[in-house]
Phi, psi and omega in degrees: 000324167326296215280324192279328253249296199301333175253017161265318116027254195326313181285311184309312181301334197275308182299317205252335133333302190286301202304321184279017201293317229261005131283354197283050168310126171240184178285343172266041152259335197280350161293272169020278193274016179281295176309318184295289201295325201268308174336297198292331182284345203268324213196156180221149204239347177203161180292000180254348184299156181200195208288330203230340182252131182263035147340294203260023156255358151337289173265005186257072195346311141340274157321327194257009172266315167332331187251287219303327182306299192274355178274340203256350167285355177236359166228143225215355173245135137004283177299324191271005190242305168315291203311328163301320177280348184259001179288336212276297153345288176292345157300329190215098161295319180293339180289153185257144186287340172301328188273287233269317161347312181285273165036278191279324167301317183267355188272309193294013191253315164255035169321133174238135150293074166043281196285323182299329169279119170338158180343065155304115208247094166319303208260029180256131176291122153227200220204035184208172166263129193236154201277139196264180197265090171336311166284013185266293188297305182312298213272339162308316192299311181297291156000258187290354170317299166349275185305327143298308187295350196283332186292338186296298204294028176246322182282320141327299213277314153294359157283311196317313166303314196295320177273018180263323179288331178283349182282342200284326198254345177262341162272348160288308176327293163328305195284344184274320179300303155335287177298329156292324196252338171238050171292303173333288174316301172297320166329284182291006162250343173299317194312308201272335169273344163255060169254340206232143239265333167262329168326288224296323177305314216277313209271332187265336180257332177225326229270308183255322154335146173268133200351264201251141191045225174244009157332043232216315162305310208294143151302100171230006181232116180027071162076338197250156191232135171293152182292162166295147165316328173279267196349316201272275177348301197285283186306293171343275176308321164324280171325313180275332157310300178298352184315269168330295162319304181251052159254331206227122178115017353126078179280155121302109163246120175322109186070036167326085156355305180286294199255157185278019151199198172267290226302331187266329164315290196297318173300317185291346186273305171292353155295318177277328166303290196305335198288302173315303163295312142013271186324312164263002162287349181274320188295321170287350184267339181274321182319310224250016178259311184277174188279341185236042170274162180287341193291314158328308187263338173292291199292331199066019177300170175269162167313300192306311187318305204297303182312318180297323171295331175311272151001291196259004165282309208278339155327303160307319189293323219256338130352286160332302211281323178310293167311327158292304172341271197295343188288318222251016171276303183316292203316288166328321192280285198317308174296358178087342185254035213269320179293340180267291165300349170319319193266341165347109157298347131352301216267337173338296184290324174289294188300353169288317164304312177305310162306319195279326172287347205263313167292304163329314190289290200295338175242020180258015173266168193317300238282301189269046176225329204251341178265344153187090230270359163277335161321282175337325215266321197254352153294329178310311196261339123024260175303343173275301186318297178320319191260339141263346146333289199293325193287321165299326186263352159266287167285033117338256196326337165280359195059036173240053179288352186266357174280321181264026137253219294281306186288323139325313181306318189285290147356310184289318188300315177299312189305297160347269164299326171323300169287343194293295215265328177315297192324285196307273188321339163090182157275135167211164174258121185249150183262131201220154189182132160239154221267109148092350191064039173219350188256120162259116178256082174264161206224122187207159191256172181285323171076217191242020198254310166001047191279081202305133153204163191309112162124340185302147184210134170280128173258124182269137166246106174296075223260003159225044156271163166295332176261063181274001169256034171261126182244139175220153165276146198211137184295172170225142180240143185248144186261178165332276204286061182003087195229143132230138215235130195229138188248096192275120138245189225272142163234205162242125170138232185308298190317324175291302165341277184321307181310293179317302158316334204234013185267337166293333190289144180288165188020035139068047180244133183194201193211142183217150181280123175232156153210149174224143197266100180174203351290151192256213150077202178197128181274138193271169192245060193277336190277012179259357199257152158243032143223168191207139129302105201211119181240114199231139186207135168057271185263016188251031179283331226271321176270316169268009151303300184318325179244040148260350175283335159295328165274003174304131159226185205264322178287164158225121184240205173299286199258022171300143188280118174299166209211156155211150215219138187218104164263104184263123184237175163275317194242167159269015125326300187309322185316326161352293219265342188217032163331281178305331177296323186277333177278349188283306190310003180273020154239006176219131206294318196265026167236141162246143179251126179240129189248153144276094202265134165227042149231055186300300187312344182299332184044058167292148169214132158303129182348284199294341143325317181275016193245357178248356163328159144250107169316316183294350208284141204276348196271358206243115176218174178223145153210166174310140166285205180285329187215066181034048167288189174221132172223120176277116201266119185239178195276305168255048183312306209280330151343306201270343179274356174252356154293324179279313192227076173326341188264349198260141161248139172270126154207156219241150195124181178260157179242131188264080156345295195297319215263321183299314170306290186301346181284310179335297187298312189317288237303324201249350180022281160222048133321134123325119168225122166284135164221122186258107163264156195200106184178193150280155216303342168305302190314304182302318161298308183328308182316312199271352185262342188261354169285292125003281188315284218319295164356301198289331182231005169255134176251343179325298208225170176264153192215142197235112174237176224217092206242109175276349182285134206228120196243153178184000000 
């Protein structure tokens, strides 16, 4: 799998390489091509001649003393006179550098001026050599300098983009690659850089904090969650570059040869720039959108991380795309040909891309994304297909088709592997059943390819709903009997589906055809700390449960890792769903758990809870759930629940994060403290804003947090 990741790479670096070779202009091509425009303007050597084609100066002596003349008055070195005959060459592979040399020795005794000959006809072919029209040449030469440098610096610049993202991602290799392969070594060299006063500023103010307040998880601006403060800073610039390119650098040139004014000069230099950068801004947005690209595992990001770059490169691209779109409109118009290429399948094919980015921009905002996110998702890919169709059938014709194969390549590679781990992994039958009425606990087995590890995550394809080709992520938990188990809760779309079918079923229990895609995520390096945190609230327990199990022991000596394990639920119902799990952990000595009820006085109990009950008890009632469960409310709950799980501390509230985290780290004094988060995202923020604080002013020890929530 490895081996496809590193040759999808490669071929994309080979592709989007090979589209720029076709600029790599100097100034003696553009003396070149200066002599050819001034010639053609002064004199003609066949009726076909012209500005750019050396037909007819192949076989013709005349001609080729005439260009070898006005090429060697203006270049004046050894090198720069090779580099012209062979610019020549390649025009007329039969001529020899020895012929146009000879050439230029006998044309040059007889050179004629023009303006000196009597009723001269320019546009009568003649058969002697003639001196070219200086001011011809000056303005042809800027010209295309002008015009050509524009293409470089689109090319250039737009390289410039694709490596600001590689510098951004070669410093996460590094720190991810680090911590997989020396996480001691790098911890303890982390310890010692937040002793010194700017680590500890840079972590606290940019590195870990959320944009504006403590916000970051959470939705709170139309549907939407803000980036990390690094996250937002890393877009910014992204964003002021692409600004800055195509605003800035921009030559005019005075009697510009190519165009009849500035306006149609400047819309075409800025129409031709944006087209370029366009080209590598499509590639990196289709990249950084799939699930299995190499960068993932390289960097050790999260999914969500990628989608936020995703998100705002492609914003910029279609931003770009706009900006060629309208530049190169301006141009067309002004310029008169806008009624004749308007019907081009070029130009066809572009305004399809331009429509398919333009329904991109506008239904990829939160708000209508979060209000039905499967609309969204298969109009998304749609419109991503649509927008590269056109964009492939258009600059095709320019000869820029290997950007749109690398980016086709990359997508297909994504799709690919997608199905690779569907295959591999197979269709099976999972048992599914539901919990607390709020919960779908389905249970399949791993089978043996499966490579479960803390923190893993699934896209479930459920196959006998009515949506069986709709997939969502899910934490995967692995049981004893090497089962994996997703703990869903009920929503609206397949889960509501699912719920409903199985509200018929005896003990609301049944069997469903799953295949699952993945594993997806990346294991944090909690066993290199020598304590761990871990704060979790309702369906987000499944990871950072997996790894106090992984850090579990049975014993405890000197270098065992304390573990302190945090669960926030509403009822005393939830516990259900994840019982048997809560129960496991009562065997290994370093890890403490603590749950949070925080409607506990309600003394709601769960099935499997009220079976340790006395029912009967005058302290003990029972009433219906939502869809006629029977839920027991009792009085004296906490006695018999602290009997089942005897290892748990209950505490009943809302729980004050800010206050807990800081109590936790005192706690931990100048411990390596790993803090692994998982929960809904106010929670998850609060962590991360008393995480931030802490940072700034503890020097003991290094403290890390781990944000398993992946929201996009």
């Amino acid at each position: 799998m490895r081996l496809l990741f590193w040759f999808q790479l490669v071929c994309t670096l080979i592709a989007v390489t090979a589209a720029g070779d076709d600029f790599s202009f100097t100034n003696v091509d553009y003396t070149g091509f200066a002599c050819k425009a001034a010639l053609y303007s002064t004199a003609v050597y066949c009726a076909t001649d012209s500005s750019y084609d050396y037909l007819c100066y192949c076989d013709n002596d005349s001609a080729i003393g005439s260009f070898m003349y006005c090429a060697y008055d203006n270049l004046k070195s050894e090198k720069d006179r090779r580099l012209i005959r062979e610019f020549f060459l390649e025009q007329c592979p039969n001529a020899t550098d020895s012929h146009l040399e000879a050439v230029y020795q006998n044309a040059s005794r007889y050179m004629v001026n023009t303006s000196t000959l009597a009723d001269f006809n320019r546009t009568k072919a003649i058969d002697f050599p003639v001196y070219y029209n200086i001011p011809l040449f000056d303005a042809n030469f800027a010209t295309y300098r002008a015009f050509y440098s524009n293409y470089k610096k689109g090319l250039h610049w737009g390289a410039a983009l694709v490596g600001y993202w590689g510098i951004i991602m070669f410093c996460g290799m590094v720190s991810s690659m680090a911590h997989k392969f020396a996480p001691t070594l790098v911890i303890s060299a982390n310890k010692m850089a937040s002793r010194t006063w700017i680590v500890r500023t840079y972590r606290k103010f940019v590195s870990i904090p959320a944009l504006f307040g403590p916000s970051h998880a959470d939705r709170i601006i139309m549907g939407g969650a803000l980036p990390t403060r690094l996250d937002s800073l890393i877009i910014c610039g992204f964003c002021a570059l692409c600004v800055i390119f195509q605003a800035a650098g921009y030559e005019h040139v005075e009697n510009n040869t190519f165009f009849e004014n500035k306006t149609v000069e400047l819309t075409r230099l800025v129409g031709d720039r944006s087209a370029f950068i366009s080209n590598f801004l499509m590639t990196i947005t289709y990249l950084f959108a799939g699930r299995n690209q190499l960068f993932l595992w390289l960097t050790g990001w999260k999914q969500s991380t990628f989608v936020t770059y995703h998100k705002w490169v492609g914003r910029m691209l279609v931003l770009t795309v706009l900006n060629h779109t309208l530049s190169m409109l301006i141009t067309f118009v002004v310029a008169g040909y806008y009624k004749e290429d308007s019907v081009e399948e070029w130009w066809i094919y572009g305004a399809v891309a331009v429509v398919a980015g333009g329904i991109m921009f506008l239904q990829a905002m939160s708000w209508l994304r979060v209000k039905n996110y499967e609309i969204f998702l298969y109009v998304h890919i749609l419109m991503a297909i649509a927008f590269l169709l056109g964009a492939w059938r258009h600059i095709d014709y320019f000869g820029y088709g290997p950007w749109a194969y690398a980016t086709a390549a990359i997508w297909c590679f994504d799709r690919f592997i997608r199905l690779v781990r569907i295959f591999s992994f197979g269709v099976k039958t999972a048992k599914v059943c539901i919990v607390s009425d709020e919960t779908l606990q389905i249970t399949v087995d791993r089978g043996s390819w499966w490579p479960f590890f803390p923190g893993a995550f699934g896209y479930l394809h459920i196959l006998k709903t009515s949506v069986f080709w709709q997939s969502h992520p899910f934490t995967v938990v692995k049981t004893d009997n090497n089962e994996l188990r997703f703990y869903i809760k009920i929503k609206k779309g397949v889960t509501e589906t699912l719920y409903k079918q199985l509200l018929s079923e005896p003990n609301y229990t049944g069997e469903v055809k799953v295949a699952v895609e993945g594993p997806y995520g990346d294991y944090k390096p909690a066993e290199a700390y020598d304590q761990v945190l871990m704060y979790s609230g309702g369906n987000g327990i499944p990871g950072p449960f997996a790894y106090a199990k992984e850090l579990g022991k049975t014993t405890i000596d000197e270098t065992t890792k304390f573990v302190k394990l945090y669960w926030v639920i509403r009822h005393w119902h939830s516990m259900d769903w994840f019982l048997e799990e809560l129960q496991l952990l009562q065997r290994y000595a370093n890890v403490q758990t603590v749950i949070y009820v925080t409607k506990a006085h309600e003394g709601k109990l769960g099935e499997k809870l009220t079976a340790h009950f006395d029912t009967s008890s005058p302290s003990s009632s029972s009433e219906k759930g939502s869809e006629g469960h029977e839920v027991v409310v009792s009085h004296d709950y906490l006695e018999t629940v602290h009997k089942m799980l005897p290892h748990i501390e209950f505490r009943e509230g809302r729980p004050n994060m800010a206050e807990i985290v800081n109590q936790d780290i005192d706690e931990c004094d100048d411990k390596n403290v790993a803090v692994i988060t998982c929960g809904h995202g106010n929670m998850c923020d609060e962590v991360r804003a008393a995480i931030a604080d802490k940072v700034g002013s503890h020097k003991k020890s290094r403290i890390d947090i781990f944000e398993e929530l992946q929201t996009w």
